[in-house]
Biotite code that builds the C-alpha atoms (Angstrom):
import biotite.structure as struc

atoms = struc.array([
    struc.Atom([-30.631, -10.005, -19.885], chain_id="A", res_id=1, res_name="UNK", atom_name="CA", element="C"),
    struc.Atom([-28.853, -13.095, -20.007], chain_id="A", res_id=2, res_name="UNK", atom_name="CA", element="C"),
    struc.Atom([-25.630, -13.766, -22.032], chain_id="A", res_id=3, res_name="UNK", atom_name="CA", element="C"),
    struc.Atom([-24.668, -17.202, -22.959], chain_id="A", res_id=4, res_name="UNK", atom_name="CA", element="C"),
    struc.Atom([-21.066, -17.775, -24.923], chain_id="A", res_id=5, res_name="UNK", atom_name="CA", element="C"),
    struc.Atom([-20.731, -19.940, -28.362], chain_id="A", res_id=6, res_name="UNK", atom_name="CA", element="C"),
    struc.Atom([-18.433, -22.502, -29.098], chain_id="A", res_id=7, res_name="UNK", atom_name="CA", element="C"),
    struc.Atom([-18.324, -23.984, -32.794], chain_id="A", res_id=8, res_name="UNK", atom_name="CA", element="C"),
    struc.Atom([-16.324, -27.398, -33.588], chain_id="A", res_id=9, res_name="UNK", atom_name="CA", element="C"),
    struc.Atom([-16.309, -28.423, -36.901], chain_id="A", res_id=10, res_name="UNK", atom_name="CA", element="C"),
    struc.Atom([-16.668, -32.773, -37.228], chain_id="A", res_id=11, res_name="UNK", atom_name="CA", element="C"),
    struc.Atom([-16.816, -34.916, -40.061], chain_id="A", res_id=12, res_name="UNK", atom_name="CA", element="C"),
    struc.Atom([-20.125, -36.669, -39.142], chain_id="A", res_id=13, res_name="UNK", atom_name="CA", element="C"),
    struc.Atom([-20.576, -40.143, -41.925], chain_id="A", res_id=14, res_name="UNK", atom_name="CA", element="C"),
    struc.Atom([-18.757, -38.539, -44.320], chain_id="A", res_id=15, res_name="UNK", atom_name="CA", element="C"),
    struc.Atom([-20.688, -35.166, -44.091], chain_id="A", res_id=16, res_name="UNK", atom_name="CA", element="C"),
    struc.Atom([-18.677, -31.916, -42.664], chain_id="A", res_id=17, res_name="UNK", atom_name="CA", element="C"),
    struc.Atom([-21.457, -30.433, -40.229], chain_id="A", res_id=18, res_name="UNK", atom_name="CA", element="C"),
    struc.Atom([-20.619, -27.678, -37.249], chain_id="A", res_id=19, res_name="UNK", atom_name="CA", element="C"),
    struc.Atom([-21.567, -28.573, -33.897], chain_id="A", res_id=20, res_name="UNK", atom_name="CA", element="C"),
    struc.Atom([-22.639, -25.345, -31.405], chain_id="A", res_id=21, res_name="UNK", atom_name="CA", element="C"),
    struc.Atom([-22.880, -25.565, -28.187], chain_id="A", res_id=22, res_name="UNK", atom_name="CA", element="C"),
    struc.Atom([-23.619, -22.730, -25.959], chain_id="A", res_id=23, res_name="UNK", atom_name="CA", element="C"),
    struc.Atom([-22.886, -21.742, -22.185], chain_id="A", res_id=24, res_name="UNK", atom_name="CA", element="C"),
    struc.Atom([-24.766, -19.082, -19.461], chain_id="A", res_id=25, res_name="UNK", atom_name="CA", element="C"),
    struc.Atom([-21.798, -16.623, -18.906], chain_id="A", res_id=26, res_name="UNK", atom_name="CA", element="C"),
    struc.Atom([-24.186, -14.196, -16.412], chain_id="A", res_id=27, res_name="UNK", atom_name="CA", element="C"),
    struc.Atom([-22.757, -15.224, -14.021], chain_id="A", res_id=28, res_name="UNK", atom_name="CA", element="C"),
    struc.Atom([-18.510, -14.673, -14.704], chain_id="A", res_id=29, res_name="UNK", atom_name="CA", element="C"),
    struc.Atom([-19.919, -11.238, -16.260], chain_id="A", res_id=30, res_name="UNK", atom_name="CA", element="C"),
    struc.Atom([-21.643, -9.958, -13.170], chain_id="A", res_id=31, res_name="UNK", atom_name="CA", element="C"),
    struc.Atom([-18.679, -11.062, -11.517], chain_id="A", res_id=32, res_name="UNK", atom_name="CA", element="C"),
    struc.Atom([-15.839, -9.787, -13.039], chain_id="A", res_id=33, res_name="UNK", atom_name="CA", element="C"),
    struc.Atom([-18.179, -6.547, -13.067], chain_id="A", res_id=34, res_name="UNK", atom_name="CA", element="C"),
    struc.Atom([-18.218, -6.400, -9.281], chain_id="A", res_id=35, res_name="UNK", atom_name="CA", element="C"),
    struc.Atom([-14.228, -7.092, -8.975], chain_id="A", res_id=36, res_name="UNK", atom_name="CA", element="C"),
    struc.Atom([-13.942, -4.004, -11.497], chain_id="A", res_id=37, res_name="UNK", atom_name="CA", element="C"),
    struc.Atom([-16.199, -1.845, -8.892], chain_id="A", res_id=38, res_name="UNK", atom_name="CA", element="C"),
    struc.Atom([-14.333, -3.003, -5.913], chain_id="A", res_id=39, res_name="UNK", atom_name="CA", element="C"),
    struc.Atom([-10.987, -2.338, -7.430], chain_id="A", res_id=40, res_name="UNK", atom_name="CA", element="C"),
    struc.Atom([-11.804, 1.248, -8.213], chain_id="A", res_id=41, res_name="UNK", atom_name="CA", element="C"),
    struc.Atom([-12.986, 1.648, -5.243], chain_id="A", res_id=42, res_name="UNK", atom_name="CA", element="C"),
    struc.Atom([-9.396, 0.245, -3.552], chain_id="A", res_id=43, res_name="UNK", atom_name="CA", element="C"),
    struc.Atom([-7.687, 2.601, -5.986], chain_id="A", res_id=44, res_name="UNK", atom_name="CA", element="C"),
    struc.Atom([-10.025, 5.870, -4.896], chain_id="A", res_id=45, res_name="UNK", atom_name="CA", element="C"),
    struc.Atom([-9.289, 4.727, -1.496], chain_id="A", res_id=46, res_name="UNK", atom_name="CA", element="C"),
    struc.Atom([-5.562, 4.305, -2.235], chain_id="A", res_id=47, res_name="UNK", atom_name="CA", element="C"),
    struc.Atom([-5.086, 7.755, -3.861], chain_id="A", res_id=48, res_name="UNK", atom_name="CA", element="C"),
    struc.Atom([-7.710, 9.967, -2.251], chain_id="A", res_id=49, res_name="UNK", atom_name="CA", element="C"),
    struc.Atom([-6.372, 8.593, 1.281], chain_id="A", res_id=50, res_name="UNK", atom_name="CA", element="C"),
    struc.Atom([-5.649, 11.831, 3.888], chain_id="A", res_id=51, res_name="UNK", atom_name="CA", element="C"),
    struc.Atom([-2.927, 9.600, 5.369], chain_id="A", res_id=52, res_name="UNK", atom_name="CA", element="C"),
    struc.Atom([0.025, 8.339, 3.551], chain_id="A", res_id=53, res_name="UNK", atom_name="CA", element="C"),
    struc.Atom([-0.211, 5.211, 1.604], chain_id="A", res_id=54, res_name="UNK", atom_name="CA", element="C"),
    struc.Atom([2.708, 2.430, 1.048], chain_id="A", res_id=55, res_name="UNK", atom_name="CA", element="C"),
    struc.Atom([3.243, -0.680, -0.085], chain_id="A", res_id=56, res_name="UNK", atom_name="CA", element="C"),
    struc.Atom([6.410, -2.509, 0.063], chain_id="A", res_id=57, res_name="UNK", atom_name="CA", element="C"),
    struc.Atom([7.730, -5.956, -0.599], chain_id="A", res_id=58, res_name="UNK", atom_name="CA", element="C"),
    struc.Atom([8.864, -7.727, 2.668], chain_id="A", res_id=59, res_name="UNK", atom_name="CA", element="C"),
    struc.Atom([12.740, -6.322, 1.774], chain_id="A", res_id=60, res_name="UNK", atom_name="CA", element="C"),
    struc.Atom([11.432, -3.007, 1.461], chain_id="A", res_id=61, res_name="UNK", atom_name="CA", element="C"),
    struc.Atom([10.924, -2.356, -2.280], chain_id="A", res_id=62, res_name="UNK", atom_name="CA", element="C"),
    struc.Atom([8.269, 0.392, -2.632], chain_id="A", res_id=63, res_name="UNK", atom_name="CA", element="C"),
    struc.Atom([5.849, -1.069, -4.910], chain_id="A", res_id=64, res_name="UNK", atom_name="CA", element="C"),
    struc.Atom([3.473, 1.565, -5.371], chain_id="A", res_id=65, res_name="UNK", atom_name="CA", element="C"),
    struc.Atom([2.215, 4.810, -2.612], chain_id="A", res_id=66, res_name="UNK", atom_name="CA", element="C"),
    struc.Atom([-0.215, 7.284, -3.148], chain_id="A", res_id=67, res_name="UNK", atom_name="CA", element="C"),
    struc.Atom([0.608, 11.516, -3.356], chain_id="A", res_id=68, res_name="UNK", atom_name="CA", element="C"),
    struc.Atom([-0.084, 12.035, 0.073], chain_id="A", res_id=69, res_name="UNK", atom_name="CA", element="C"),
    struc.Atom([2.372, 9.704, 1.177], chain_id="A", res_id=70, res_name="UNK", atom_name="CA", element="C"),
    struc.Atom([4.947, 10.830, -1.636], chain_id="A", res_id=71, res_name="UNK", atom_name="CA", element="C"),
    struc.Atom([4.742, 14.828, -0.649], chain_id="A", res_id=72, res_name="UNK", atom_name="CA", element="C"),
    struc.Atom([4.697, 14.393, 3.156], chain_id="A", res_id=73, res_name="UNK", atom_name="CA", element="C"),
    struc.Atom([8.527, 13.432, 2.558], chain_id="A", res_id=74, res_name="UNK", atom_name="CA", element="C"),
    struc.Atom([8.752, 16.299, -0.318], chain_id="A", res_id=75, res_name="UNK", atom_name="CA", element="C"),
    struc.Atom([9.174, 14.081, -3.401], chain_id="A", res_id=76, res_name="UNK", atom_name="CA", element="C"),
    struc.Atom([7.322, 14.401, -6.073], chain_id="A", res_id=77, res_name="UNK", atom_name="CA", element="C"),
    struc.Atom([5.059, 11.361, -7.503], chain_id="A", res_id=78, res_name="UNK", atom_name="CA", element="C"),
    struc.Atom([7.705, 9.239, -9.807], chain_id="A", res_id=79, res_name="UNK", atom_name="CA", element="C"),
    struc.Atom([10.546, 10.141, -7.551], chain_id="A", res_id=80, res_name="UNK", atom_name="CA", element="C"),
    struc.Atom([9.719, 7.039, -4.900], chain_id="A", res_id=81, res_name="UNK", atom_name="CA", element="C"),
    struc.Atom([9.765, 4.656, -7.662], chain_id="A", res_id=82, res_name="UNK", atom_name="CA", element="C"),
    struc.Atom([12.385, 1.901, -7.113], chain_id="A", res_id=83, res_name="UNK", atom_name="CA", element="C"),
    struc.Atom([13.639, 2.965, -3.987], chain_id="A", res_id=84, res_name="UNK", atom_name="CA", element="C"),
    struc.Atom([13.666, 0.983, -0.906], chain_id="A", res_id=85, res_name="UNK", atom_name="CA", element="C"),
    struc.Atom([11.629, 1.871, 2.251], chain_id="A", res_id=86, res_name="UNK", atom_name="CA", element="C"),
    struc.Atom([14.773, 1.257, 4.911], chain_id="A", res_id=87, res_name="UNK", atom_name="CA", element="C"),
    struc.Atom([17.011, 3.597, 3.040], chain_id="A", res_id=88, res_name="UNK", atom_name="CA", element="C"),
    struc.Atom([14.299, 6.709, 4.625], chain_id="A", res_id=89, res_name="UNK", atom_name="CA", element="C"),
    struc.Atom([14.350, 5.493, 7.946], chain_id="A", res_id=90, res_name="UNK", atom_name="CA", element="C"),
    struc.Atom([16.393, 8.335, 10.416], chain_id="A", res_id=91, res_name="UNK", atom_name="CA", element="C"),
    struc.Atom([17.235, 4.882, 12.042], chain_id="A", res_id=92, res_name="UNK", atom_name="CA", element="C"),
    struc.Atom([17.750, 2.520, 9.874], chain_id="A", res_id=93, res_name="UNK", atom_name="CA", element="C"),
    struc.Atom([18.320, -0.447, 12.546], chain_id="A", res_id=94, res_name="UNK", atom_name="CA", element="C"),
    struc.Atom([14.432, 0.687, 13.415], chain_id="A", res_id=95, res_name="UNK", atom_name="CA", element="C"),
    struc.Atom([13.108, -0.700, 9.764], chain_id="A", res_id=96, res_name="UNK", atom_name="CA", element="C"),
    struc.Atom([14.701, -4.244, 10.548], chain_id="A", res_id=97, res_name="UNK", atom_name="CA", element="C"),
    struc.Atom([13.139, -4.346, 14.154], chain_id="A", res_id=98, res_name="UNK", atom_name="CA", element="C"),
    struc.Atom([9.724, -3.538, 12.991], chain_id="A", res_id=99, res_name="UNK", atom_name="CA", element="C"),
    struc.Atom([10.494, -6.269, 10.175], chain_id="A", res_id=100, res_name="UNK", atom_name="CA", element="C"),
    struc.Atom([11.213, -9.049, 12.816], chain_id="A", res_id=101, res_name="UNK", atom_name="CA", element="C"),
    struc.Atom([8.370, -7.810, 14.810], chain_id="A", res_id=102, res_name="UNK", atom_name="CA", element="C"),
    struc.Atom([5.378, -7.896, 12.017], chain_id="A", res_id=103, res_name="UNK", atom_name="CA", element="C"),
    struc.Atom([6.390, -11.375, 10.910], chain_id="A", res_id=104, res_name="UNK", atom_name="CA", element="C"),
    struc.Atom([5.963, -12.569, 14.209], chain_id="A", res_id=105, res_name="UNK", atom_name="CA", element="C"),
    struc.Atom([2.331, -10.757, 14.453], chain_id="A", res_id=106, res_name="UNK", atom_name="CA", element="C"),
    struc.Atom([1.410, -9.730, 11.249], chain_id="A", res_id=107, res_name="UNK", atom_name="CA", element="C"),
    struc.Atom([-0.073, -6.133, 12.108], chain_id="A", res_id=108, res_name="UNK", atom_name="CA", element="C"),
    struc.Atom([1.864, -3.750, 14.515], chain_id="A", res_id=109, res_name="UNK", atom_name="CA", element="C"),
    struc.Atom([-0.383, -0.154, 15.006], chain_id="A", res_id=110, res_name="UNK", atom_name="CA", element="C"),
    struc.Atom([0.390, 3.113, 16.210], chain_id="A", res_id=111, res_name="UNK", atom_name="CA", element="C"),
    struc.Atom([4.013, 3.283, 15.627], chain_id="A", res_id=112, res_name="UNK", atom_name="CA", element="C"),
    struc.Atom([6.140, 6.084, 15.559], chain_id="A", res_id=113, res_name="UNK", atom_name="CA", element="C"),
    struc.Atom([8.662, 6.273, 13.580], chain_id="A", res_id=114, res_name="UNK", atom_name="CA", element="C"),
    struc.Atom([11.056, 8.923, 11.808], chain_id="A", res_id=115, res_name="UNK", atom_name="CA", element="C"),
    struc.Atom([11.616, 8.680, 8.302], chain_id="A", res_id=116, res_name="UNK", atom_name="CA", element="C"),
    struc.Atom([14.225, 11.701, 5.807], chain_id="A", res_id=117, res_name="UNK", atom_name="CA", element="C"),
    struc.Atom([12.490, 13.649, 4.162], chain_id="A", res_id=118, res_name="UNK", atom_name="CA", element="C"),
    struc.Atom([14.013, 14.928, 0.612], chain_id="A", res_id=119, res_name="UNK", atom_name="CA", element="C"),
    struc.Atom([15.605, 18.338, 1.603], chain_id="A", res_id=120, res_name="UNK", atom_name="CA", element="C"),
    struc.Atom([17.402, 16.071, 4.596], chain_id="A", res_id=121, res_name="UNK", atom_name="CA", element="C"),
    struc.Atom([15.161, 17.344, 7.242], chain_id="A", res_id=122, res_name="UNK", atom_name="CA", element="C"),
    struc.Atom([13.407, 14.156, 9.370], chain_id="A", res_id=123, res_name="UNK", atom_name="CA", element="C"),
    struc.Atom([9.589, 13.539, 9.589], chain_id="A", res_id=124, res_name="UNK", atom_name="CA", element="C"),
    struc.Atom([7.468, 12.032, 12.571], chain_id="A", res_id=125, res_name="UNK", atom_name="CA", element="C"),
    struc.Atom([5.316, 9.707, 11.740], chain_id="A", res_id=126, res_name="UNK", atom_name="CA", element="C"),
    struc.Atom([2.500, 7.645, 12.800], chain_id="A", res_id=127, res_name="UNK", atom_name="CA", element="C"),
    struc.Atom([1.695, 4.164, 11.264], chain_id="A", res_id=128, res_name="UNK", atom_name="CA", element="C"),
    struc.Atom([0.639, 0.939, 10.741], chain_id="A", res_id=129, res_name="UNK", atom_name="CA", element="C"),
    struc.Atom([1.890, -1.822, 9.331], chain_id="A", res_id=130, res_name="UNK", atom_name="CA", element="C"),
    struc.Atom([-0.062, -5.114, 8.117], chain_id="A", res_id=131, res_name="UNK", atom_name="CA", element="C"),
    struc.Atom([1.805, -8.048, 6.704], chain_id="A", res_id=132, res_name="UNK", atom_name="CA", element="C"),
    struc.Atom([-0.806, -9.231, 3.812], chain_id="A", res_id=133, res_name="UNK", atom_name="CA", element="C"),
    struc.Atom([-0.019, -12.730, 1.890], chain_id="A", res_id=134, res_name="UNK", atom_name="CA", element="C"),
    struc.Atom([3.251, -15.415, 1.932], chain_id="A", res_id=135, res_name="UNK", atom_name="CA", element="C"),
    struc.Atom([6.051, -16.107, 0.879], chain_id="A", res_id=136, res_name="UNK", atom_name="CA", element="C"),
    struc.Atom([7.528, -14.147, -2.464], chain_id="A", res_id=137, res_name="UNK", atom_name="CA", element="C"),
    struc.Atom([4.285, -12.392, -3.144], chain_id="A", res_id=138, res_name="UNK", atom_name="CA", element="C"),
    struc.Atom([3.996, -11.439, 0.731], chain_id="A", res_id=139, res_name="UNK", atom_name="CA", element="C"),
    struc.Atom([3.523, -7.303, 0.678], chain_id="A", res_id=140, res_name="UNK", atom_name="CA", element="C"),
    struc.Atom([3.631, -4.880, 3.798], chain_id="A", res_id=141, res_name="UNK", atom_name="CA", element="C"),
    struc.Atom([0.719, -2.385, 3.599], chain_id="A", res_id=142, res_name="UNK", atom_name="CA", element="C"),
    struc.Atom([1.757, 0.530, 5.725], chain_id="A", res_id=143, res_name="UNK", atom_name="CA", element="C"),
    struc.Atom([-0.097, 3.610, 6.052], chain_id="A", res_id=144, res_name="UNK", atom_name="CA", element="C"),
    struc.Atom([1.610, 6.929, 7.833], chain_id="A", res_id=145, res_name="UNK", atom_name="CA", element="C"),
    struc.Atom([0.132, 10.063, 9.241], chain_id="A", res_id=146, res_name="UNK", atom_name="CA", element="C"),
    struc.Atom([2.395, 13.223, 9.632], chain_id="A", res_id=147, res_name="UNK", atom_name="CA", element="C"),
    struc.Atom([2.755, 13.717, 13.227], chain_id="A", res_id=148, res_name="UNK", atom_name="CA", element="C"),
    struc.Atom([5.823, 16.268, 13.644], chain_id="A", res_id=149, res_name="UNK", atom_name="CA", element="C"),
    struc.Atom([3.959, 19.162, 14.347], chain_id="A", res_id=150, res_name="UNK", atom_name="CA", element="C"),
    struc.Atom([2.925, 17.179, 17.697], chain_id="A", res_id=151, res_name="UNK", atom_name="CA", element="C"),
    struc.Atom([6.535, 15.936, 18.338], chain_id="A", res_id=152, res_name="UNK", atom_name="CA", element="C"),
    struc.Atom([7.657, 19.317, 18.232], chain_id="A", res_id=153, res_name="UNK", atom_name="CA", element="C"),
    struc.Atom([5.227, 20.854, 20.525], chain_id="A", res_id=154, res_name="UNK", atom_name="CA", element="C"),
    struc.Atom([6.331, 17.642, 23.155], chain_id="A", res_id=155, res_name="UNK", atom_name="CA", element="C"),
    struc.Atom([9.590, 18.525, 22.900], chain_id="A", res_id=156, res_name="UNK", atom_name="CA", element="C"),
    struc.Atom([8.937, 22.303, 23.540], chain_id="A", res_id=157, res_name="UNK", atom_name="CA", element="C"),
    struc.Atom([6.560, 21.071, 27.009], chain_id="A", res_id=158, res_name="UNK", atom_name="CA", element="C"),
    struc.Atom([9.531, 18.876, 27.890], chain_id="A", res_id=159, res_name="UNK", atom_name="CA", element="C"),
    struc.Atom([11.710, 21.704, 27.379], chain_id="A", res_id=160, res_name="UNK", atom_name="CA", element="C"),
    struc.Atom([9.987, 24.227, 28.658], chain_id="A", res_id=161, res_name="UNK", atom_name="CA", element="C"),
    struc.Atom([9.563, 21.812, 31.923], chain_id="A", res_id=162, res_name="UNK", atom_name="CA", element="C"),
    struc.Atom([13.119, 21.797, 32.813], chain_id="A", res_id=163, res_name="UNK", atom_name="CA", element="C"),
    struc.Atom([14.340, 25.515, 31.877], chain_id="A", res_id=164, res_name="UNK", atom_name="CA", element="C"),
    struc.Atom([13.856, 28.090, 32.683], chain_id="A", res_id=165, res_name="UNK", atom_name="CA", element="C"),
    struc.Atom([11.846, 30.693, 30.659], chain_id="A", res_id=166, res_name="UNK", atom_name="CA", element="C"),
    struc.Atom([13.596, 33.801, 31.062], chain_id="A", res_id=167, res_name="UNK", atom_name="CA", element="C"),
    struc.Atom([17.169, 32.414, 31.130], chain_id="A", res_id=168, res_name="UNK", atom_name="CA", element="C"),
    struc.Atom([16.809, 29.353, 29.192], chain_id="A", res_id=169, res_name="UNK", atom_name="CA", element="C"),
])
């Protein structure tokens, strides 16, 4: 169950051409490189199959890839996101640059809402968290968002209802 690699260097040896083998346990690298394949399908089933929205940006705000949930709680279909940066959805877009500052200073910021456009111009509530993973050029922000409007709306309606009246308004 072992598998071993070959190398073969041909040498002139006193005048006589002879081919020198020599041979190396591999087991290892393969069972290796096995698991990595496992745990990467495993990321991407986790990635795609996610109930909550799924994004990954570069520290300007570059999406760099999101899953389908993520992609039709905003209304767009799956290639539409491609290319576009993160800040340009934000309701507020001073709010992207805020969080920004704030998740380079602690590297993970939880539970924050946040209102991003949807595609037919209407805004979204959402939930998320942000974590800041790697440095420098190849630094990426892992963000994942849950749909939260329904709740916002129902607030609203308790605040509103709070301070008017029902049959007058």
């Amino acid at each position: 169950g072992r598998r071993f690699e070959r190398y073969s260097i041909g040498r002139n040896v006193e005048g006589t051409d002879v081919r020198v083998w020599s041979f190396r346990d591999i087991t290892a690298r393969f069972q290796a490189e096995r698991l990595l394949r496992d745990s990467e399908l495993r990321y991407r089933l986790l990635f795609e199959q996610n109930a909550a929205g799924v994004c990954v940006t570069t520290t300007e705000g570059a999406i760099v890839d999101y899953n389908m949930t993520f992609a039709t709680m905003l209304g767009y279909a799956r290639p539409d996101l491609e290319g576009v940066n993160l800040g340009d959805l934000y309701a507020r877009p001073k709010e992207r640059n805020e969080l920004a500052t704030l998740l380079f200073d602690c590297r993970a910021l939880n539970s924050v809402e946040i209102e991003l456009k949807r595609k037919d111009g209407s805004n979204a509530w959402l939930l998320q968290n942000l974590v800041l993973v790697g440095d420098g050029a190849d630094a990426r922000i892992h963000t994942t968002l849950v749909d939260i409007s329904d709740r916002k709306r129902a607030e609203e309606q308790i605040e509103f209802h709070a301070y008017h009246d029902v049959l007058t308004g």
